[in-house]
DRENPA-3360 file (N, C-alpha, C; in nm, 2 decimals, always signed):
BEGIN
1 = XXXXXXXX = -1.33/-7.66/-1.49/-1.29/-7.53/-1.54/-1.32/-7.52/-1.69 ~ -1.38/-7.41/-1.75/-1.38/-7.36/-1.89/-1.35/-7.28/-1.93 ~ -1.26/-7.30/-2.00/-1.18/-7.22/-2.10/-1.22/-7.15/-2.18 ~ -1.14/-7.01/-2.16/-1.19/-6.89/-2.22/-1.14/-6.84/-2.37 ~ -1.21/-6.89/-2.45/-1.16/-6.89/-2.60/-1.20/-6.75/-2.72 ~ -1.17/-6.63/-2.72/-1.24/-6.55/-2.70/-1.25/-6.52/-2.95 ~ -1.33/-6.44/-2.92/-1.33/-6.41/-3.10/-1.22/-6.35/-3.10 ~ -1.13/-6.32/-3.08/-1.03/-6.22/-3.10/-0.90/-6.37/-3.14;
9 = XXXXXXXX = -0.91/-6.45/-3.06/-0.80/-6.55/-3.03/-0.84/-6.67/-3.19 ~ -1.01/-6.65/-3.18/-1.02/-6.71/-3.33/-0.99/-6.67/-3.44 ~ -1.00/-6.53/-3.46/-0.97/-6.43/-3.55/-0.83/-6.44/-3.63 ~ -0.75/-6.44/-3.50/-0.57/-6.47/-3.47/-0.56/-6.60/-3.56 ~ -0.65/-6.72/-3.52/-0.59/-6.83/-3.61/-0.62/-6.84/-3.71 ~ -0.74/-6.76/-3.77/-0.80/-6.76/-3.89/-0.74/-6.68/-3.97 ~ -0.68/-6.58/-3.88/-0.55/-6.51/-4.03/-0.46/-6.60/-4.02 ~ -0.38/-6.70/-3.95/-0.29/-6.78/-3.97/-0.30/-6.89/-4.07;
17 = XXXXXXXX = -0.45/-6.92/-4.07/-0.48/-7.00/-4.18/-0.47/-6.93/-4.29 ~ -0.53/-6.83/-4.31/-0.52/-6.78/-4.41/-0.37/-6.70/-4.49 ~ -0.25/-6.71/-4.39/-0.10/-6.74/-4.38/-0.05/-6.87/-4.47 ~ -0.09/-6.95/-4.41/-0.04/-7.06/-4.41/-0.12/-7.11/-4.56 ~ -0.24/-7.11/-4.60/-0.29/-7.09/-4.76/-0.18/-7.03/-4.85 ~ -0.14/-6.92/-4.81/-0.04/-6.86/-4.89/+0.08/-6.88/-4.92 ~ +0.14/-6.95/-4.78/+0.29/-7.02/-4.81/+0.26/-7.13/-4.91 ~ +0.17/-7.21/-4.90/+0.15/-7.29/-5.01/+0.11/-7.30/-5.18;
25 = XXXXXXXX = +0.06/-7.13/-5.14/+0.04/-7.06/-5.29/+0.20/-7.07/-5.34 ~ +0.28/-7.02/-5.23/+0.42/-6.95/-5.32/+0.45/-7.07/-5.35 ~ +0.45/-7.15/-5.28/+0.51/-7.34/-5.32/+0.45/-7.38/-5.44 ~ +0.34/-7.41/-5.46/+0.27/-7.43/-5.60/+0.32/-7.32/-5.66 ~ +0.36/-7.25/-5.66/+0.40/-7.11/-5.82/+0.55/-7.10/-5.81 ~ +0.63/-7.18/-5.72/+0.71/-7.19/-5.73/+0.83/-7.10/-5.67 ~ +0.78/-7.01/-5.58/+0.87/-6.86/-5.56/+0.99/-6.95/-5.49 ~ +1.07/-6.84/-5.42/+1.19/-6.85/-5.41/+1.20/-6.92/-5.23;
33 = XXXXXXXX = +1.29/-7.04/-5.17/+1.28/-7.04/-5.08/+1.29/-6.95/-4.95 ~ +1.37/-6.85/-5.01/+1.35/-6.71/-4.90/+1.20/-6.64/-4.89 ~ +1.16/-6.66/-5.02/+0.96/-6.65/-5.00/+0.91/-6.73/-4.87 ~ +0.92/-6.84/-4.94/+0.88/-6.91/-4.86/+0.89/-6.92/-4.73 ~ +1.02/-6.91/-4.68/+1.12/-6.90/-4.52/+1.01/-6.78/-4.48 ~ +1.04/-6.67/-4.52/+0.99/-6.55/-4.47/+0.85/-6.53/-4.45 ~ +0.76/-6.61/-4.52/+0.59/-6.63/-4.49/+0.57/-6.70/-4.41 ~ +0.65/-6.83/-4.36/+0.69/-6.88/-4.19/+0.71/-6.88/-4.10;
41 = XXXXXXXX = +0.79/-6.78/-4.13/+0.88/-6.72/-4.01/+0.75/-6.63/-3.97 ~ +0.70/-6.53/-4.06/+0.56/-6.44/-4.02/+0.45/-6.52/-3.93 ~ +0.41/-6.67/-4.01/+0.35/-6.77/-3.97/+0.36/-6.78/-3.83 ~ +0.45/-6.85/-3.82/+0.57/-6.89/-3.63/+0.54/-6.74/-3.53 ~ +0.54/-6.66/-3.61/+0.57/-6.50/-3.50/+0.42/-6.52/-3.42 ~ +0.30/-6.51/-3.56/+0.18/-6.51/-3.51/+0.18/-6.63/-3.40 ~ +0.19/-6.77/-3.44/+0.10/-6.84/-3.39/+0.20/-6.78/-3.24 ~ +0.29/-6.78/-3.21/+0.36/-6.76/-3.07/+0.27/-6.68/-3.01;
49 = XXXXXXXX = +0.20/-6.54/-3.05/+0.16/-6.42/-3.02/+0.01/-6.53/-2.98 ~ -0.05/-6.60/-3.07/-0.17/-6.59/-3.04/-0.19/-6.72/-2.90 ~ -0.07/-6.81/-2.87/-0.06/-6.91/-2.81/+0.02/-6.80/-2.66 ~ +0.06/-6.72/-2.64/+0.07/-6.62/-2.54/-0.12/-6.56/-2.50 ~ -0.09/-6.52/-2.60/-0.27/-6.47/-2.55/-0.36/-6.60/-2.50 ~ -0.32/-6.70/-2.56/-0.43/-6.75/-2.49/-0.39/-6.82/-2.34 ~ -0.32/-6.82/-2.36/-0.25/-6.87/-2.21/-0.26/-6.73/-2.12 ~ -0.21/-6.62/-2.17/-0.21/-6.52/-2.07/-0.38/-6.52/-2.01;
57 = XXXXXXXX = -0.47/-6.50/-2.13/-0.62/-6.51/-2.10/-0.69/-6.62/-2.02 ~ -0.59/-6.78/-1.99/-0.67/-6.87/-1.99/-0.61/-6.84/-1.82 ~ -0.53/-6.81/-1.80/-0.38/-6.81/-1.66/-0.51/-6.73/-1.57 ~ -0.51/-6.61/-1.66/-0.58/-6.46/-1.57/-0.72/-6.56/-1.44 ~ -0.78/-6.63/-1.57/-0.93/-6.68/-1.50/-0.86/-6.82/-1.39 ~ -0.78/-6.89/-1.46/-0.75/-6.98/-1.37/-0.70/-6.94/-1.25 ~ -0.58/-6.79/-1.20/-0.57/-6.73/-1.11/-0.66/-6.71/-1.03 ~ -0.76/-6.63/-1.08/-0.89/-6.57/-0.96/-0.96/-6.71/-0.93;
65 = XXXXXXXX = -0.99/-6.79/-1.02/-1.04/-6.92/-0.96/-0.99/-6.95/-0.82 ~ -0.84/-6.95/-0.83/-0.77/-7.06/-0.77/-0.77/-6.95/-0.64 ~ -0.75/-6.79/-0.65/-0.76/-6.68/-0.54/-0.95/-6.72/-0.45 ~ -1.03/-6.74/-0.57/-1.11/-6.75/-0.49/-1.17/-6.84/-0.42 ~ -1.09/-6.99/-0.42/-1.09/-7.12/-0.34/-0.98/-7.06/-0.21 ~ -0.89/-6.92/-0.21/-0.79/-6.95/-0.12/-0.68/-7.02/-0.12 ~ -0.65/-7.08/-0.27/-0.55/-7.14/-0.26/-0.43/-7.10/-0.36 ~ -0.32/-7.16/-0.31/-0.16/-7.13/-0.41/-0.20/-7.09/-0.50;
73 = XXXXXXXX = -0.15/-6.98/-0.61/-0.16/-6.96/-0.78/-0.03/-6.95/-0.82 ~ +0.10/-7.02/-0.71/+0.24/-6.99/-0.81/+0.28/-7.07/-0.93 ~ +0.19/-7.21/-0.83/+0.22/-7.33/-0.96/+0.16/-7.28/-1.03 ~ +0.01/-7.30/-1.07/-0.06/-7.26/-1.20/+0.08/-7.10/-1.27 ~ +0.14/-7.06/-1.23/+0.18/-6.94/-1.31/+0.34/-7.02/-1.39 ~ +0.40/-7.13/-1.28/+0.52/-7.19/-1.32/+0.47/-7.24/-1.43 ~ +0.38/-7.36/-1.45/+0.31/-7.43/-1.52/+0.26/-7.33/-1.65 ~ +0.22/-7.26/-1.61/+0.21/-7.14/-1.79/+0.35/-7.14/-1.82;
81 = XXXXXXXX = +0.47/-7.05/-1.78/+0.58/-7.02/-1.81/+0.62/-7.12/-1.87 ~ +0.62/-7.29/-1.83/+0.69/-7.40/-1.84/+0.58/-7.45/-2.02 ~ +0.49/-7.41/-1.99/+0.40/-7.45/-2.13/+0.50/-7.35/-2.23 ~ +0.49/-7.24/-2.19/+0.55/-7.11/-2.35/+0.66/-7.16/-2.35 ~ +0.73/-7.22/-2.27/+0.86/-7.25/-2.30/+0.87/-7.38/-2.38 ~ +0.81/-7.48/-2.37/+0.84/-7.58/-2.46/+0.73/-7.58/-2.55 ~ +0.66/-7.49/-2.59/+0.61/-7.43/-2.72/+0.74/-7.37/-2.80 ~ +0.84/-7.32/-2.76/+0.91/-7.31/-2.81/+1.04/-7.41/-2.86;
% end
């Protein structure tokens, strides 16, 4: 199976990097830990959002795969649910 990694999902972590540069800015300059908390918490939102997409995107192809062998797709869908959940 290959996994569908699309420029949009790159895009997604490349602003996170470019997130995560910045909480380290406020740290070197010293801002306030509610700065800081709150450019993480932003941080956390994205990567969740971008770690959904990719699972919803990667689930979609592995579905029709698994539809077009004829076989079960509930596990592969439990098995997503069960990933976002202890991502959390």
């Amino acid at each position: 199976m290959n996994y569908n990694y699309t420029d949009e999902m790159k895009m997604r972590l490349k602003r996170i990097e470019g997130q995560i540069r910045g909480v380290l800015r406020l740290m070197e300059e010293g801002k306030s830990c509610k700065d800081v908390v709150s450019q993480l918490s932003a941080v956390r939102n994205a990567s969740d959002k971008a770690m959904a997409l990719i699972v919803a995107e990667n689930l979609q192809q592995c579905i029709l795969e698994e539809q077009a062998k004829g076989r079960d797709t509930g596990k592969l869908v439990k098995e997503a649910v069960e990933l976002l959940v202890k991502s959390r």
